[in-house]
C-alpha positions in Angstrom: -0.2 12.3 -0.3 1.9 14.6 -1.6 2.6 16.1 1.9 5.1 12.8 3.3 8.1 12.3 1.9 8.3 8.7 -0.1 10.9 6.7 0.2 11.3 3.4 -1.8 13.7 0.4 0.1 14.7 -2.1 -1.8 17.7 -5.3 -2.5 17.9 -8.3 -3.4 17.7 -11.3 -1.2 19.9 -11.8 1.6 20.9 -7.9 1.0 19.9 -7.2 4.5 17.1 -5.3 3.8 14.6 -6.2 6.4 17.8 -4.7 9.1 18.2 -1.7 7.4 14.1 -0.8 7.2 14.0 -1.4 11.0 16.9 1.0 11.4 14.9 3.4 9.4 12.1 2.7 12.2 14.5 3.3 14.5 15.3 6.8 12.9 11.7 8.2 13.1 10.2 6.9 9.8 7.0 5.2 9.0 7.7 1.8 7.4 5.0 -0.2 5.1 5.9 -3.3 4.6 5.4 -5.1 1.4 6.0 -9.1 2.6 3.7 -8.0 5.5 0.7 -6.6 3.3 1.2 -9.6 1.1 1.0 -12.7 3.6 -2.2 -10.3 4.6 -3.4 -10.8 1.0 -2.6 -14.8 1.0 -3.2 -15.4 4.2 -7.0 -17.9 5.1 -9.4 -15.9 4.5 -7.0 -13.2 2.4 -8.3 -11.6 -0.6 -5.9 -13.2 -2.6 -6.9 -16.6 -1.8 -10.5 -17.1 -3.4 -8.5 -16.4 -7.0 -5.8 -18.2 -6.2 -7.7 -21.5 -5.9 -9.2 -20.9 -8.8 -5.8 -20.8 -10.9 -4.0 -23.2 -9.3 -6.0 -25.3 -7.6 -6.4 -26.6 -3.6 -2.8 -27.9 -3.9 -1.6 -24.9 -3.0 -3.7 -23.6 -0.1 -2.4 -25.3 3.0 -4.7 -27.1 5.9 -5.5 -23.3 7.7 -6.6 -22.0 4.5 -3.8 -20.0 3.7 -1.1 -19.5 0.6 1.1 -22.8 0.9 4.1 -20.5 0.4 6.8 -23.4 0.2 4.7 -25.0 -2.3 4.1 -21.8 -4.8 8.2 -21.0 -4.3 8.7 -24.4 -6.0 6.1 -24.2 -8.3 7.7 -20.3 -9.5 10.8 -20.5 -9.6 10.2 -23.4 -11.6 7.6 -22.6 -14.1 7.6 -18.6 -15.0 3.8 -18.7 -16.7 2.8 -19.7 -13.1 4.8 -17.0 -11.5 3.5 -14.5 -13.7 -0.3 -15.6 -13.2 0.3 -15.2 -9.0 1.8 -12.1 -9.6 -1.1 -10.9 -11.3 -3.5 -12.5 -8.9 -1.5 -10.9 -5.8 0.4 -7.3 -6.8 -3.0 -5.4 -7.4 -4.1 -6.6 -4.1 -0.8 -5.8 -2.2 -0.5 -2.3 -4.4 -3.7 -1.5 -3.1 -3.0 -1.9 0.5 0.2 -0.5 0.2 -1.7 2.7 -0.5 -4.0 2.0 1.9 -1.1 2.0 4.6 0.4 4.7 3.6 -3.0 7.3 3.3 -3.4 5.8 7.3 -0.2 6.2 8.0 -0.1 10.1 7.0 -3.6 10.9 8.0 -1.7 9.9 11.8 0.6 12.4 10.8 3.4 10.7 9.5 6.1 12.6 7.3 8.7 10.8 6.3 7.4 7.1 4.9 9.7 4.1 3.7 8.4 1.5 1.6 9.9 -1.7 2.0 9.4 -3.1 -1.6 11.4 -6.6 -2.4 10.4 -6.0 -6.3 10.8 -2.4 -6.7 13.0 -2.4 -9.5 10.8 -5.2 -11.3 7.9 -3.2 -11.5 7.8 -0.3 -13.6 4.5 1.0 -11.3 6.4 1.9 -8.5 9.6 4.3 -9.7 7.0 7.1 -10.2 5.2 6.9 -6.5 8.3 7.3 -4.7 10.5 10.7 -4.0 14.2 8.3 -3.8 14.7 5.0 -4.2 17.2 3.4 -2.0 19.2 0.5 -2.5 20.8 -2.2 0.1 23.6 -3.4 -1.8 25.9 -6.7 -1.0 27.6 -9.3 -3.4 26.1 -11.8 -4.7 28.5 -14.4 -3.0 27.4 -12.7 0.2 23.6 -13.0 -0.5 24.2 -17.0 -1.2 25.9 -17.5 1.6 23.0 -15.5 4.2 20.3 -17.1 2.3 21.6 -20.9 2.8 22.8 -20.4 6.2 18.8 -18.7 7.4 17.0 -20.6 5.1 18.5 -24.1 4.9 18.8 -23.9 0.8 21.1 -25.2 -1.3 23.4 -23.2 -3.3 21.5 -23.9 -6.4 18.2 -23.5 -4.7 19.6 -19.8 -3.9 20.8 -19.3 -7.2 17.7 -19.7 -8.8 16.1 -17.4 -6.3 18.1 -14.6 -7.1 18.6 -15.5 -10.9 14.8 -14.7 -10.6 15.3 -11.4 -9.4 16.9 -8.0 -10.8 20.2 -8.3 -11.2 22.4 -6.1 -8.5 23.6 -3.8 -11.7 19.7 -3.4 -12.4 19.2 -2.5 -9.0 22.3 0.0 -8.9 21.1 1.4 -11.5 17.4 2.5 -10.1 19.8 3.9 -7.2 19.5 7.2 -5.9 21.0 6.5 -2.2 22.9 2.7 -2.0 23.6 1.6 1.3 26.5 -1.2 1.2 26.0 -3.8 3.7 28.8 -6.6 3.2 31.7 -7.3 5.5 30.6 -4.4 7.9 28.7 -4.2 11.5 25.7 -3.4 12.4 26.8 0.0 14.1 28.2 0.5 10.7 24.8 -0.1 9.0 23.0 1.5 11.4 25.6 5.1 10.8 24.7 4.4 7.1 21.2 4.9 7.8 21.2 7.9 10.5 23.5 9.8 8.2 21.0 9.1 5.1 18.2 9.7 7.2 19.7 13.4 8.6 19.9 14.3 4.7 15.6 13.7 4.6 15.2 15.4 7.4 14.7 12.9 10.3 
């Protein structure tokens, strides 16, 4: 796969992320979608969810037979021994397909491939599979304040959230392109993103 250029996207929650990668859509690259693959894995009849009751029990697969994803949040962000055991029950899976998606993807021709991956920096795996890893960046005051308003959370549910995640110096840090989205438009973003994109080729 050596052929496609690899490009890692990543921030934290409420960064903005999800508007940036269908930007780089919009600028001729080939996104695979992490969150997607995953609810793939966890969804009824996934093949996340046989292992999944096993661990934790039917409390957590909902009436359709899917991931009760509500009821896992709560149940990671309050206990990390539980978080770690889903994490090890779904990243193989989702790592898997991600390749998958990505071998598909080029074998249609496709040069220039972005991976949307919410826990890039987190995992050590994924550093070495990708050409540039690029960042959305925001405050953290700006991230609480998108997450409550779309998600109906509380402050401190928020908090927790992103207390969970790598901090925005750790994810600075694994920068090689940052794309700041606070306080600007969209045509802003979107000129962040076609002048990155010019400098891959696209």
């Amino acid at each position: 796969m050596a052929s496609a250029l690899r490009l890692g996207l990543t921030g934290g929650i409420g960064s903005g992320k999800s508007t940036v990668a269908t930007l780089w859509v919009k600028s001729g690259a080939t996104l695979i979608d992490a969150d997607v693959l995953s609810r793939a894995v966890t969804a009824a009849g996934g093949a996340a969810i046989p292992k999944i009751h096993e661990v934790f029990g039917p409390g957590l697969i909902n009436a359709e037979g899917s991931l009760d994803r509500d009821a896992m949040r709560q149940l990671a962000f309050s206990d990390a021994t539980a978080r770690a055991q889903l994490e090890a029950i779904v990243h193989p899976l989702v790592g898997t397909a991600i390749e998958q998606a990505a071998q598909d993807a080029i074998d249609n021709g496709a040069q220039h491939l972005v991976f949307d991956i919410p826990l890039l920096v987190e995992s050590a795996h994924w550093r070495r599979h990708l050409h540039r890893v690029m960042v959305v960046d925001c405050t953290t005051e700006t991230q609480i304040q998108r997450v409550m308003q779309r998600n109906s959370l509380s402050r401190v549910q928020v908090e927790h959230i992103i207390a969970a995640q790598a901090s925005r110096a750790q994810r600075l840090r694994a920068a090689d392109v940052v794309m700041f989205n606070d306080g600007i438009f969209l045509d802003e973003l979107a000129l962040q993103v076609r002048q990155i994109a010019g400098q891959f080729g696209l």
